[in-house]
C-alpha positions in Angstrom: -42.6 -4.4 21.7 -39.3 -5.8 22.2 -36.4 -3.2 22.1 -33.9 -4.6 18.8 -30.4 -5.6 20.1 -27.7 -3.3 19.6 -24.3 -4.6 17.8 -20.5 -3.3 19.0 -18.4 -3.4 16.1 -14.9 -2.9 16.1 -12.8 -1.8 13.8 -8.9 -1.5 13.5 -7.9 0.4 10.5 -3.8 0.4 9.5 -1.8 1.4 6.8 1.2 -1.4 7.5 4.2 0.3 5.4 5.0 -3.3 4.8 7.2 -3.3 1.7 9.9 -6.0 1.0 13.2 -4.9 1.0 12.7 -1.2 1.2 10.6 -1.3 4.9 12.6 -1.4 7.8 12.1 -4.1 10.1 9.0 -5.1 8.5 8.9 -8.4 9.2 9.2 -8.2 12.7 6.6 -5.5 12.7 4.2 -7.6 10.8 4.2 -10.3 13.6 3.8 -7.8 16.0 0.5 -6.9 14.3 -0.7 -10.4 14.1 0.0 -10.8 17.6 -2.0 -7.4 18.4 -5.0 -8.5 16.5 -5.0 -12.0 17.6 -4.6 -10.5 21.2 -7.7 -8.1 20.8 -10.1 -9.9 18.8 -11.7 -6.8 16.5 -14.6 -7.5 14.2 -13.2 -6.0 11.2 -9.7 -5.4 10.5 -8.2 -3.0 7.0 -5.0 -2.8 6.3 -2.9 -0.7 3.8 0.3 -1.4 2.1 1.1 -4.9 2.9 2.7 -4.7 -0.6 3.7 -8.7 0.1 1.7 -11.4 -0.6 3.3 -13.6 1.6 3.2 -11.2 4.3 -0.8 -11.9 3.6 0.0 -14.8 4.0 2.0 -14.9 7.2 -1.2 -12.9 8.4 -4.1 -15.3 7.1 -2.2 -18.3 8.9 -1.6 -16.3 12.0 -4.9 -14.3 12.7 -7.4 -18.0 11.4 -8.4 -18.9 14.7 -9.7 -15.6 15.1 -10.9 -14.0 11.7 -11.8 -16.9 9.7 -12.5 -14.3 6.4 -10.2 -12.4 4.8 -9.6 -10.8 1.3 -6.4 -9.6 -0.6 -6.8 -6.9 -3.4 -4.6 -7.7 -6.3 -4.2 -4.5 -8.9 -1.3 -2.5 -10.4 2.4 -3.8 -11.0 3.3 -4.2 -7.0 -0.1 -4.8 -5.9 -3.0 -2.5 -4.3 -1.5 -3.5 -0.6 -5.3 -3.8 1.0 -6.4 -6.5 2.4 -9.7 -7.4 4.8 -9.5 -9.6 8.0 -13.2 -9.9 9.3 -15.3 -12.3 11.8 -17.9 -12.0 9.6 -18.6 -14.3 6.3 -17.3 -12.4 3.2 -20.5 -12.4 0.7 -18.8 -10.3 -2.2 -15.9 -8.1 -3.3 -14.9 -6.1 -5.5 -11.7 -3.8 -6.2 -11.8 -0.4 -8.2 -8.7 1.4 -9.4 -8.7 4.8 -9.7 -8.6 6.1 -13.4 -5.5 8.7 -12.1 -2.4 7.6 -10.2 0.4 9.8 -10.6 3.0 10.0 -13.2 5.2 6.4 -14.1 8.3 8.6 -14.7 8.0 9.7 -11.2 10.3 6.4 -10.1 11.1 7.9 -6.9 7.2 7.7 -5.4 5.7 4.9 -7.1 2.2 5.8 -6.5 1.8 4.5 -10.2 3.2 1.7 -9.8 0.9 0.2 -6.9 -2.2 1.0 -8.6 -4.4 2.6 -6.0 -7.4 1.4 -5.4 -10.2 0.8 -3.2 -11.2 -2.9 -2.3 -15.0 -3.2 -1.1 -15.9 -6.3 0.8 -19.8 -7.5 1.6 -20.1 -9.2 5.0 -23.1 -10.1 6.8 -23.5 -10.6 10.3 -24.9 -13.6 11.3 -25.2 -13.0 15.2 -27.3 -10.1 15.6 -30.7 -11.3 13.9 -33.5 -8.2 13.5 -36.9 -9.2 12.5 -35.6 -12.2 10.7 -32.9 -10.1 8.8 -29.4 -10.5 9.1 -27.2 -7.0 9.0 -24.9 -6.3 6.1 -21.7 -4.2 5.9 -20.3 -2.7 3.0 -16.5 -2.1 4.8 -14.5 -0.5 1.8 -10.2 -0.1 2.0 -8.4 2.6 0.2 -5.5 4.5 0.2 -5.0 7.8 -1.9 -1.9 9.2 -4.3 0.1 10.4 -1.4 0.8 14.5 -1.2 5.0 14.9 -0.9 4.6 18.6 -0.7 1.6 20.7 0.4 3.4 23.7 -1.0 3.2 22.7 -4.6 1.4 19.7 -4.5 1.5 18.6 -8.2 -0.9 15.9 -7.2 -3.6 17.7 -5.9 -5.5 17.0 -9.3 -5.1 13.6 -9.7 -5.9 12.8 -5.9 -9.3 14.9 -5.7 -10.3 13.0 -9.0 -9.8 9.7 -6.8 -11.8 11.0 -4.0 -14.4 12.1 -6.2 -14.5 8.6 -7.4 -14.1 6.9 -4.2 -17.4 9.1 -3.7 -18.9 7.9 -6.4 -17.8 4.3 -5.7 -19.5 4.3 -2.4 -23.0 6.1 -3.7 -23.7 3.0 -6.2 -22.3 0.2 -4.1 -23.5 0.6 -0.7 -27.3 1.0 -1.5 -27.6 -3.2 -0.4 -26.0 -2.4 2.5 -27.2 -1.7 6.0 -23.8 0.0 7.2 -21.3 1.4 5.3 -17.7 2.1 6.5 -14.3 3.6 5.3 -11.0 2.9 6.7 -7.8 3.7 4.9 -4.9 6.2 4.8 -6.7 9.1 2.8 -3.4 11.3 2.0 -5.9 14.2 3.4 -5.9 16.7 5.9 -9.4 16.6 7.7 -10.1 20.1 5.8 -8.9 19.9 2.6 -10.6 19.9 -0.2 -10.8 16.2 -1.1 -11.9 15.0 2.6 -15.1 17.4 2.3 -15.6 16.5 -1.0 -16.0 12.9 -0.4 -17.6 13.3 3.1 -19.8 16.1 1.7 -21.1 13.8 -1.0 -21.3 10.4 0.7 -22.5 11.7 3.8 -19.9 9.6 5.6 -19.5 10.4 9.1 -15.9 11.1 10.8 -15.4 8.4 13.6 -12.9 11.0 15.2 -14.8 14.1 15.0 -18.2 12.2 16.1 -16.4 9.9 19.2 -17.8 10.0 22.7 -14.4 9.0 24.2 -10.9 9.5 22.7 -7.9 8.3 23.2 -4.5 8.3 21.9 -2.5 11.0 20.2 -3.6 14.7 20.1 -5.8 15.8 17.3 -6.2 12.3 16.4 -2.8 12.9 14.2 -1.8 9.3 13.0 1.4 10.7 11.0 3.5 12.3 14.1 6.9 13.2 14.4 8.1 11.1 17.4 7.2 8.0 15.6 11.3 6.6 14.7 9.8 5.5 10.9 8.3 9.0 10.0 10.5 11.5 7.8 10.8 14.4 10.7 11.1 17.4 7.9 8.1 16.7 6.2 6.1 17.3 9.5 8.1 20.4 10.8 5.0 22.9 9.9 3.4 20.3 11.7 4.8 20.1 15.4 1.9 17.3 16.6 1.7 15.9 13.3 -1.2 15.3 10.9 -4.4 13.1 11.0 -4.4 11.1 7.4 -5.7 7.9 8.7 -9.5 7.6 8.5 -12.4 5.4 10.0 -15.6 7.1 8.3 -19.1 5.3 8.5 -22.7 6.0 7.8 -26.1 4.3 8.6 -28.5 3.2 5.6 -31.8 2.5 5.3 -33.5 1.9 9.0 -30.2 1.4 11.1 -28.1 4.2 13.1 -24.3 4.0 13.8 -22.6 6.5 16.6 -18.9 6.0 17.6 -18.7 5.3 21.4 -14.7 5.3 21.6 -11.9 6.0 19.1 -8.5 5.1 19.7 -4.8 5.5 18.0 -1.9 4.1 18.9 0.9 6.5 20.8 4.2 5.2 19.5 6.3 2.3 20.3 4.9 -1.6 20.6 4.3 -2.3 24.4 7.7 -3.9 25.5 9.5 -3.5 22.0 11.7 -0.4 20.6 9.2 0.2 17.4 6.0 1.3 16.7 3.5 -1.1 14.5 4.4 1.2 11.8 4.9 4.8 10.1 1.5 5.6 10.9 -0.6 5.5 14.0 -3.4 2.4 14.1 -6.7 4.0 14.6 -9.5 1.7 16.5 -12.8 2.3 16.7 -15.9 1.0 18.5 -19.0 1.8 17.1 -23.0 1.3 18.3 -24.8 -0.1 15.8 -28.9 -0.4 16.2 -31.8 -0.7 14.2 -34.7 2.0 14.6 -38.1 1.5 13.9 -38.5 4.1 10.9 -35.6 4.9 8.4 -32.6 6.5 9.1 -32.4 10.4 8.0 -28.9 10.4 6.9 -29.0 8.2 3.4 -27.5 8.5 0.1 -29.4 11.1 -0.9 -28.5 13.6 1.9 -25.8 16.5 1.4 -24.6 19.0 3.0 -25.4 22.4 2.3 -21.8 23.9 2.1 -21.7 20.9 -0.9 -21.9 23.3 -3.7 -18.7 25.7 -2.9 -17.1 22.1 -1.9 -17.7 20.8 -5.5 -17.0 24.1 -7.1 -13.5 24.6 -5.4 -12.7 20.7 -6.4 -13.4 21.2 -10.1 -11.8 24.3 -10.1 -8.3 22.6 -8.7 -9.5 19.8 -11.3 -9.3 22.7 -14.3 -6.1 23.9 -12.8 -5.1 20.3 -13.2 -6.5 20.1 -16.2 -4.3 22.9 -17.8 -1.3 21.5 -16.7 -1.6 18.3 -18.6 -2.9 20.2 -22.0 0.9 21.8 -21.8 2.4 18.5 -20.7 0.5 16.6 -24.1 1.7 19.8 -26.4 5.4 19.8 -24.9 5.8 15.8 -25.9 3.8 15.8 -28.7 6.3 18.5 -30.3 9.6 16.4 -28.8 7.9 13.5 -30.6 7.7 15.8 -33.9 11.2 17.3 -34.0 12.8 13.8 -33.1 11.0 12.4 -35.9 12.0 15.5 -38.1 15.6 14.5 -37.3 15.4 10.6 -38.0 13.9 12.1 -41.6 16.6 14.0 -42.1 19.2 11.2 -41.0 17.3 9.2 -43.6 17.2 11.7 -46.0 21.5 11.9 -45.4 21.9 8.5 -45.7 20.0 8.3 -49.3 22.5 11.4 -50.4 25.9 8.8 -49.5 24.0 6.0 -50.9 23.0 7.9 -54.2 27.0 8.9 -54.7 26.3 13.1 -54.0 28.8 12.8 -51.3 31.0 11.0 -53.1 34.7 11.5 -51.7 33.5 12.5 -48.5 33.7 10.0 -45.1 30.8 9.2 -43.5 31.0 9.1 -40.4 29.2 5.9 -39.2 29.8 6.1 -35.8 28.1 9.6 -35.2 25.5 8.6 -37.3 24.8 5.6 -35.2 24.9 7.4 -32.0 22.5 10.4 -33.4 20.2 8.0 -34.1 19.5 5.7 -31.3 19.6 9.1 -29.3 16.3 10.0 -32.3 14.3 6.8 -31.7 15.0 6.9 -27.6 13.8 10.5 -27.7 10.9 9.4 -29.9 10.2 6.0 -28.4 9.9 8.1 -24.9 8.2 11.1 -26.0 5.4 9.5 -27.9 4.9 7.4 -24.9 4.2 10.2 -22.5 2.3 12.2 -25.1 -0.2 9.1 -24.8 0.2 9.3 -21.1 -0.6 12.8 -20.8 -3.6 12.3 -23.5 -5.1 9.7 -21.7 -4.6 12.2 -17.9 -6.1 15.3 -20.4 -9.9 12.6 -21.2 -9.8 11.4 -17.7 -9.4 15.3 -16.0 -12.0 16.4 -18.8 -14.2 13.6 -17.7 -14.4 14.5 -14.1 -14.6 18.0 -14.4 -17.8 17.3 -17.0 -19.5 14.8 -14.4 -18.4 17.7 -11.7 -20.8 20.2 -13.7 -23.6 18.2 -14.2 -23.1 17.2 -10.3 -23.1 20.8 -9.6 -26.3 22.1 -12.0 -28.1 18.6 -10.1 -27.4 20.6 -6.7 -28.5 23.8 -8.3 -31.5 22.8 -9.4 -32.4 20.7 -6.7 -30.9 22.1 -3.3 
């Protein structure tokens, strides 16, 4: 019998920092990526944070010739920032925003603002034919609330309930496909909690950990301190930097996937004074093949570690949890006592109305002031109370679905 054909597929994976008026040089950066992807020719390209559209745009013209299919993911206020550049004919998308993003009072980051997401993309292959079949790939984009500070990382909840999503995301889309991969700026350290969680319940391989060739910067770190964009003090415990950046991939059904050669990019353009970005690009060329009998690894295999992983995450979850309950009681009672106040304001105002303080001023002017400073401190504090409410069902909800995942493992190992 005929030995199947094996596919190379490459993959570039980016987060861009491409945001109008605020990144620097961006535009210049941006052509420098078309130029790189036009030069190299990869099968499937994701990108992260190309927060303009027309920068898309700019893109989608440049790169035609040679990735006729692409895909923009629209969501939040500013936009997701993914996008999809592929060789392959786009069957199907589909963009999920994660139900926890960070606070909208927190001006200064913006994670809430964007809307994280994850953008899924179908593509077929229609040049490596077996047994009459064409090969499908279920290539999902995401980037994660980013962390700020690993020493009190207030956002530790609200990014392991989006990875436990993105898990769950990936276990009920991908069952159509025949290869499933993950590229995108995680916000994770390869040992945290979140990046085992999500590997751990997927199954999802790590392109760097599983490469038979690397090359590029050491430990695969994609956020490094030499890079002229980065913000040196928040990698000083970090003296090579950190790996964020992820390809991850996994085999369904009868195929197998192993990573022959992973690359990052080392710094500066070739010939220019900047780098492509913030972050590192990570490359990767992976073997794809079909095998005669099913592939082991499917979405029904974890790991057997996968118990403490869950445990640990819905215990940081409950921690998270906690916090919010005394966020929702803080501005539900700064709601209360600045409606108290406007009662008694109207209850004054009756009193000079009704004569009892006849002979006495009034003074209008304080009055005034006191009360726009009531309904602003109302207006905001019921506001957030809702906020917090809404973070208080959705922490809940995933620590719930995080016991029932955990007495499923315990019952069935």
């Amino acid at each position: 019998m005929e030995e199947d054909p094996a596919l190379l597929l490459r993959v570039f994976d980016l987060n861009c920092w491409a945001i109008r008026y605020l990144s620097k040089r961006r535009q210049e950066r941006v052509r420098l990526i078309g130029d790189v992807l036009r030069r190299e020719g990869f099968d499937l390209v994701l990108l992260q944070e190309v927060w303009s559209e027309r920068d898309y745009s700019d893109l989608k013209v440049k790169l035609r010739g040679c990735y006729p299919f692409s895909h923009y993911f629209r969501s939040g206020v500013i936009g997701s920032g993914l996008c999809v550049f592929s060789r392959f004919p786009i069957l199907d998308t589909l963009l999920y925003q994660y139900s926890l993003n960070g606070y909208p009072y927190m001006l200064q980051h913006g994670d809430w603002f964007c809307g994280k997401s994850v953008g899924l993309v179908g593509a077929l292959d229609r040049g490596r034919c077996w047994h009459g079949s064409h090969n499908r790939f279920a290539p999902p984009s995401c980037q994660l609330h980013a962390e700020y500070c690993r020493e009190k990382d207030a956002y530790l909840p609200h990014r392991l309930v989006q990875a436990w999503e993105l898990a769950q995301f990936i276990r009920h889309t991908s069952k159509a496909a025949d290869v499933v991969l993950l590229g995108g700026d995680l916000n994770m350290h390869p040992e945290d909690v979140g990046i085992r969680l999500l590997r751990g319940w997927t199954g999802l391989r790590d392109a760097f950990a599983e490469a038979a060739r690397f090359e590029g910067c050491e430990d695969g770190c994609t956020l490094v301190p030499n890079n002229c964009f980065t913000v040196k003090t928040e990698l000083l415990p970090f003296p090579l930097g950190i790996r964020i950046d992820y390809i991850l991939y996994k085999a369904i059904s009868s195929f197998t996937v192993k990573c022959e050669e992973l690359k990052t990019t080392t710094g500066t353009v070739p010939g220019m004074d900047i780098p492509f970005s913030d972050h590192e690009a990570v490359m990767a060329t992976l073997h794809v093949r079909r095998q005669g009998c099913a592939a082991g690894a499917n979405l029904g295999t974890v790991e057997p570690t996968l118990v403490d992983v869950v445990t640990e995450a819905r215990t940081e979850v409950g921690v998270g949890l906690r916090a919010a309950q005394r966020q929702r009681y803080s501005t539900g009672r700064m709601a209360v006592l600045a409606l108290l106040l406007l009662l008694l304001q109207a209850a004054a105002a009756l009193g000079v109305l009704a004569g009892l303080a006849a002979g006495q001023p009034f003074p209008k002017l304080s009055f005034a002031l006191l009360t726009f400073l009531a309904v602003g401190v109302l207006l905001l504090a019921t506001g957030l109370h809702l906020f917090h409410t809404m973070e208080v069902k959705m922490l809940q909800g995933t620590e719930e679905q995080m016991r029932m995942a955990l007495r499923a493992l315990q019952e069935h190992p």
